[in-house]
N, C-alpha and C positions, 0 to 999 in steps of 0.2 A: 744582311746589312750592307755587305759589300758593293752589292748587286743595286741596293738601292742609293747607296749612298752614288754611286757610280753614275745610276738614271740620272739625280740630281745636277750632279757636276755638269753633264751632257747637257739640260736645258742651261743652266749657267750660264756654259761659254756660248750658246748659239743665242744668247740676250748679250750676249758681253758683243757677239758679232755685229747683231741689229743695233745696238747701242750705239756703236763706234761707226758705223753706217749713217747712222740718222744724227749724229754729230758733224761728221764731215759735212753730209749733204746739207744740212742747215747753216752750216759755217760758210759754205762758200756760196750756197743758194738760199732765197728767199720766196715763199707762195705766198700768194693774194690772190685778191679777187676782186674784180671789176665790179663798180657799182651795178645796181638798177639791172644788174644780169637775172633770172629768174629761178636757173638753175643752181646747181653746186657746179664749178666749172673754173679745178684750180689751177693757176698760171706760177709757171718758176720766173725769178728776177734774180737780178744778181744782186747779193747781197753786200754793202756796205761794209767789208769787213775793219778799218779804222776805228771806226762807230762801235759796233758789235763790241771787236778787243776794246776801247777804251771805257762801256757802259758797262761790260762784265766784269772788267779789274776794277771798277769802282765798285760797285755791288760786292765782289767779292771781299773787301777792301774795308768795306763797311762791317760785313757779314765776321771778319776778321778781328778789325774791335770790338766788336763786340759778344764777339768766344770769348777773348781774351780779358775784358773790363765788364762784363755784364754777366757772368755767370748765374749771380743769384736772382738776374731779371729770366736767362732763360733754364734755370732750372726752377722755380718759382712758376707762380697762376697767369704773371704778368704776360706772358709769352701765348700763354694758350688766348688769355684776354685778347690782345691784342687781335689777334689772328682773328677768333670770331669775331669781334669789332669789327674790322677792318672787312671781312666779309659782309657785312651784316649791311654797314653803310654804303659800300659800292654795290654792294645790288639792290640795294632801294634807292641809291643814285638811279641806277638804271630804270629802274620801274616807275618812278616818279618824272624823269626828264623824257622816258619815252612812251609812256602808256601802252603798252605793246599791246595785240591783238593777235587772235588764232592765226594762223599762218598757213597755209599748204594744205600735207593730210591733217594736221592740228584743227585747221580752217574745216574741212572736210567732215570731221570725225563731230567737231560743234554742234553742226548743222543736224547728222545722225542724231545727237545725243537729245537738242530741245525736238526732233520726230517723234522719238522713242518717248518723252516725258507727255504727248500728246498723244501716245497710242497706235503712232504711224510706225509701222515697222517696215514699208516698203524698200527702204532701203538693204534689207538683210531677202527680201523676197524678191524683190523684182530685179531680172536679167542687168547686167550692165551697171548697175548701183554699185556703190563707193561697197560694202559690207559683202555684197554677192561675189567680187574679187577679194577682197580680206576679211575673211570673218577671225580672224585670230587679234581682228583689233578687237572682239566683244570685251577681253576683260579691264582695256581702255574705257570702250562705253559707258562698262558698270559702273566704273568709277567717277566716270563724267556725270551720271547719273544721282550719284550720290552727293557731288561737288552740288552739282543746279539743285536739289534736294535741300540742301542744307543752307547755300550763298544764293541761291538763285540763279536765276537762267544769263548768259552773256556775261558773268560777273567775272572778268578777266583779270580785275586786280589779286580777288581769292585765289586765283589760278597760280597767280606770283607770287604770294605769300604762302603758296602751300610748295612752293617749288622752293622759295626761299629758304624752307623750313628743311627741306630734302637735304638743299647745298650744304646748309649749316650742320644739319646730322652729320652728314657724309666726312666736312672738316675737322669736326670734335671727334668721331671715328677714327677718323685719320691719326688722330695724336696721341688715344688710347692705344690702336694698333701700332703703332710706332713704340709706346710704351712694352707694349708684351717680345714684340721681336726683338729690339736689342737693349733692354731692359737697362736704358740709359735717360736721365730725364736732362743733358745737356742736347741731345740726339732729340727729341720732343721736341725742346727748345727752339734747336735751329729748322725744325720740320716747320714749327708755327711759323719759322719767320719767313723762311722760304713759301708758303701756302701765299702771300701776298701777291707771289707770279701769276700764280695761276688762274688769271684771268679770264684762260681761253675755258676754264670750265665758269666760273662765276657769271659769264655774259651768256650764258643757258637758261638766266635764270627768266630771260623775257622771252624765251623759244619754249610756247607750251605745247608741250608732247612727254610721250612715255620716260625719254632718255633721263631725263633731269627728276624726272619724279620716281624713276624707280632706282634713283642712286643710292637713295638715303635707306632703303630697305635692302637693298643689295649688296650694301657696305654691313648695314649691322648683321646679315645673313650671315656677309664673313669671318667677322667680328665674334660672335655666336661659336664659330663652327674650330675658330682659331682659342677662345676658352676653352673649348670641349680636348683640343687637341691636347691643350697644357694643363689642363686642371682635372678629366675626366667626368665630370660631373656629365648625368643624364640630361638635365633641365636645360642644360644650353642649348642641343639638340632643338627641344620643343621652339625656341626663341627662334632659332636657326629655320626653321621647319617654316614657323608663320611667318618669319621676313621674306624669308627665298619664294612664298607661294605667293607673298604682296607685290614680290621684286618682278617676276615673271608673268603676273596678271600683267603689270604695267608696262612691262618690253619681253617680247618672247626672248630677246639677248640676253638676256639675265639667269637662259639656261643653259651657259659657257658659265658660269660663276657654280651655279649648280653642279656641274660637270668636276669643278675642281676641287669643290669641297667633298665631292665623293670620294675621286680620287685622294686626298690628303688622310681621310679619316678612313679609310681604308688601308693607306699606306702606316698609320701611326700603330699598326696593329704592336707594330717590334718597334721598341725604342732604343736608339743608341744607350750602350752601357748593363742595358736589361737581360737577366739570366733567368730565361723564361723556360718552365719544359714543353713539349710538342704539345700537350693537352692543354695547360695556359696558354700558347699560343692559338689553338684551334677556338678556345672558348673568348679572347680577343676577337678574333676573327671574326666571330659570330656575332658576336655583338658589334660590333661597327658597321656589320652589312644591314643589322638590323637600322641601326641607327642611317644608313643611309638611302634604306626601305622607306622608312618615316619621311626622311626628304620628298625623297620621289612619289611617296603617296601626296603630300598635301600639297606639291604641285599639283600633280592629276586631282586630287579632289577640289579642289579651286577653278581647276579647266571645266572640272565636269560639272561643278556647281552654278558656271557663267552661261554652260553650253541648255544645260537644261533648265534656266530659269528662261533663257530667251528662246528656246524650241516654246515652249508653254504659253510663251506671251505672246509671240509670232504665230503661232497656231500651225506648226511644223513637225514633222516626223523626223525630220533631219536637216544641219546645218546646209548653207552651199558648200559645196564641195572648195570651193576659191582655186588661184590661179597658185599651181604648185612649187613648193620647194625650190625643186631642180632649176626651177628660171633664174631664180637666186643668183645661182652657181655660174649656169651657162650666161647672164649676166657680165659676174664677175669676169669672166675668162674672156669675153668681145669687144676685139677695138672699136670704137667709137668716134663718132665728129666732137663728141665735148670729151671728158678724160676717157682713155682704155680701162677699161673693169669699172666704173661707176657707173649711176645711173641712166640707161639709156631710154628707159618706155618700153624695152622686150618683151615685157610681159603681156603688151594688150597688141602684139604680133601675133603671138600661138594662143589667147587663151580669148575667147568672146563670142560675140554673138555667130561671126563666119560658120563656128566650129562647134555652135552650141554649150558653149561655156562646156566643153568634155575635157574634163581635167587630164583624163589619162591621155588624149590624143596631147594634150600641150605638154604632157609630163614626156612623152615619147619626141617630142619635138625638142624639149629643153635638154633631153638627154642627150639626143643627135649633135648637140649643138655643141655640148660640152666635150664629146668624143670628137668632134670637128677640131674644135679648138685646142683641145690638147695634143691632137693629133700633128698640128700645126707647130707649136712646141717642138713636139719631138723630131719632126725632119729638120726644123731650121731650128735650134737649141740657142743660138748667140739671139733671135728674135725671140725666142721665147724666155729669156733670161733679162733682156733688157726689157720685156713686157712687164716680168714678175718684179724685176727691179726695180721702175719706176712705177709698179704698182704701190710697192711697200713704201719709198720713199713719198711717193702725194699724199698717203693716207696718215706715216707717222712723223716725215718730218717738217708737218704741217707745223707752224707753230700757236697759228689761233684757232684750228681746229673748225673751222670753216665760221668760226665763230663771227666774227666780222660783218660773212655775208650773211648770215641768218639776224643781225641787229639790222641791217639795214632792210632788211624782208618785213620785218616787224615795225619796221618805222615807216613805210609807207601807209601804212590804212589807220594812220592816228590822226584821228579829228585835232584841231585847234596844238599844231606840232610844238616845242619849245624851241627855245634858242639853246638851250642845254643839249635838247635831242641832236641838234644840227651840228654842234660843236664835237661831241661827242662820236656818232655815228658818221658824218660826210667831214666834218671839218679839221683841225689842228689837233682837236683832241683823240680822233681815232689817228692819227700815226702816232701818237706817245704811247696805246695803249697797244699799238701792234710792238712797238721797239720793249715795250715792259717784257710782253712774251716771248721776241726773240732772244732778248738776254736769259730769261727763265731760260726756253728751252735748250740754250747752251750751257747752261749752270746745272741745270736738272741733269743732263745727258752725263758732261764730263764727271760728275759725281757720283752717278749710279756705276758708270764706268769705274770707278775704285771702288766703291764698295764690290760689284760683282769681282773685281780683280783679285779683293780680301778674301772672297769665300772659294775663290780656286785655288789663292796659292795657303790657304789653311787647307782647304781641302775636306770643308766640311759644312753642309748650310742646315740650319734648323729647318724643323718642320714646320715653323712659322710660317716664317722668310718663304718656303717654296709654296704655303699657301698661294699666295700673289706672287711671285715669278712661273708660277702654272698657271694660273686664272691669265696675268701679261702674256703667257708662250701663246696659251692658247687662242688668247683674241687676236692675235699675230697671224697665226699660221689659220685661223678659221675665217677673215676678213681677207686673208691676201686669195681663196677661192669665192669668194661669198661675194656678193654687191658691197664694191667699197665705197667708204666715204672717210675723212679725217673724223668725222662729227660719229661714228661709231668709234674711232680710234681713243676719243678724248676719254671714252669711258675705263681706258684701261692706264690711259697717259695717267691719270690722275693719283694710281696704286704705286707709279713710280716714287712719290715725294718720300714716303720714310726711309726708300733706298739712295737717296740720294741727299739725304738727311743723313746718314751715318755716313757714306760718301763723303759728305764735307766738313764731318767732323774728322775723318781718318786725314784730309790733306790739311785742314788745318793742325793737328798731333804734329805730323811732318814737317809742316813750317815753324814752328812754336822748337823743335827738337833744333832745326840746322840753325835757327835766330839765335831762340833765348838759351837751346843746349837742355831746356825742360819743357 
């Protein structure tokens, strides 16, 4: 227990580090993004700090009264209402002032999907097609497939009401999970109230792709796996099993979420205060490996269920091979004309037609590239330090999560635009809704920062809690090698709020003590 308890502490303080990291650098700097740019391609400004302090002491101010005189609004349904309200109506603001449309690979993957619904599967057979470099989008497809199936072909508003659907799970998750960790319902409370920030996940809900659709199933995955941990029941498992195989059909990323709930339900084998003998502990053991068997299988049985329904359809003996992994990485690790470690187009250097789409020559190229790059690190360590640095900072102390420029990506190909749309996305109303999220991300931050502050100098974190500060380490430390983006980052930003939800109940305790003396 000592041993584990000890691993624990260890992520803590290296989240308590990045925390205080991504606080600073937000405090004194601000990212944006240029209109009508086509890439992701984020710029540091300096930050207004006047503004910032005087819109966050109000916020906070507010959030203060009403700890203090609202209790029974936020320990009460009012609070959870609220919250989904107030999500419910700004993203159908969104969807209704800007009609959004497929965009990019979303654009991309459309197009595959009404092929497929006509029988054309060239895209997954012929050289150079969108699916012959990714076929790990197929459990995308299947899904798209299902959507045009059901709504119809082009039906892009379904698209947003089935994302809508995602965000709002994901919220009311949020408030249960926050309920089981610190088993506080003023702590819920201010979670609800604080969800209003976060913006820079709710404006996903007009960017259709995998990200937003597989939250809602990747959340109750965790959710699932965090009853199993505290109540031991088999059944949740099963629950866990079919959301994480939905969560990962829809973003391969969704197998960092899988990753952590192995680890966690493996780790629960010993429980603080439990006087177990070696045979109870063995037969523990076994059973959670089992239980995280079952995960891993209805992953794989899901992949293999996508892979062999379209081998059959496609009239194929085997998938394309696609353009590999390792570009990913070696990706991430190469400076660049637009940011160092995001997206550069690497991929269709080593892997195409030149080379005969031969995976393993682009996987030996992508390797070379990575041992280049790291390589480069290690002789000049202050350059490869300020690479990694301002890697982490573009990706986490983004505050809209690239959010901003993917509404405006989406607002270009909308027939008959609004005045809503323009207000909104180019005009007066997108910098209030950037300032909304930079006040969030500073109230988020400094708050998690007390709360993680609580659990070092107790010196003890549940197995909850490390559910999601492992799933958080790991999308950290798996994105700062991986092709970065903020817009993978928000997926993890979002696990922060119950923690910073009890964060801002602990400083308000503090203020309430030196004020009122109670």
């Amino acid at each position: 227990m000592k041993l584990k308890n000890g691993f624990n502490l260890i992520i803590v303080f290296c989240l308590s580090v990045a925390a205080l990291i991504v606080l600073a650098v937000s405090f004194f700097t601000t990212i944006y993004y240029d209109m009508n740019i086509d890439v992701d391609f984020p710029q540091y400004g300096k930050e207004n700090i006047p503004v910032l302090l005087i819109l966050t002491a109000v916020s906070l101010f507010v959030l203060y009264k009403l700890y203090r005189r609202g209790k029974a609004f936020l320990t009460g349904k009012y609070a959870l209402i609220f919250a989904l309200g107030f999500c419910f109506c700004y993203c159908m603001m969104l969807i209704l002032a800007i009609k959004p449309r497929a965009v990019n690979d979303s654009m991309s993957l459309n197009r595959v999907i009404n092929e497929f619904m006509d029988g054309d599967y060239s895209s997954l057979t012929t050289p150079g097609e969108y699916l012959f470099y990714w076929p790990y989008q197929l459990g995308y497809v299947a899904f798209g497939q299902i959507v045009c199936t059901i709504f119809g072909r082009d039906n892009f508003f379904a698209w947003d009401i089935i994302q809508l659907i995602s965000v709002m799970t994901t919220m009311y998750l949020l408030h249960r999970i926050t309920r089981e960790i610190f088993d506080d319902e003023v702590v819920c409370g201010l979670m609800d109230m604080l969800s209003a920030g976060c913006l820079f996940f709710y404006n996903y809900v007009t960017y259709i792709y995998g990200d937003i659709l597989s939250m809602g199933p990747q959340t109750l995955a965790l959710y699932m796996t965090l009853l199993y941990i505290k109540r031991e029941k088999k059944r949740y498992i099963l629950g866990a099993a079919v959301s994480i195989a939905l969560a990962v059909m829809l973003k391969n990323n969704a197998q960092i979420a899988l990753i952590a709930m192995s680890m966690l339900i493996i780790g629960s084998t010993v429980k603080g205060g439990s006087d177990l003998s070696g045979r109870e502990i063995v037969k523990r053991l076994v059973e959670r490996l089992l239980m995280v068997l079952i995960l891993v299988l209805a992953v794989k049985a899901q992949g293999y269920a996508v892979e062999s329904y379209y081998k059959k359809a496609a009239n194929l003996t085997a998938l394309p091979q696609g353009c590999p992994m390792e570009s990913y990485i070696a990706m991430g690790l190469q400076e660049s004309e637009l940011e160092d470690g995001w997206y550069n187009g690497y991929h269709y250097t080593i892997y195409g037609e030149f080379n005969d789409y031969n995976k393993d020559a682009a996987r030996d190229l992508a390797i070379a590239s990575i041992k280049e790059s790291l390589g480069s690190f290690v002789t000049r360590p202050l350059h490869g330090g300020r690479f990694l640095l301002r890697k982490f900072t573009t990706q986490w102390a983004d505050p809209v999560c690239v959010s901003t420029h993917n509404l405006d990506l989406v607002s270009r190909h909308v027939e008959n635009p609004t005045k809503m749309m323009y207000y909104l996305v180019f005009g007066e109303g997108s910098k209030i809704l950037i300032w909304v999220m930079n006040v969030f991300m500073t109230i988020c931050y400094l708050c998690v920062l007390i709360c993680l502050k609580e659990m070092l100098r107790n010196k003890t974190v549940s197995p909850e809690a490390m559910l999601f500060l492992i799933l958080i380490f790991g999308g950290m430390v798996f994105h700062e090698f991986w092709e970065g983006s903020s817009r993978y980052a928000m997926r993890y930003y979002i696990y922060w709020l119950p923690f910073a939800a009890a964060g801002l109940k602990t400083l308000f305790d503090r203020i309430c003590v030196k004020i009122h003396g109670a």
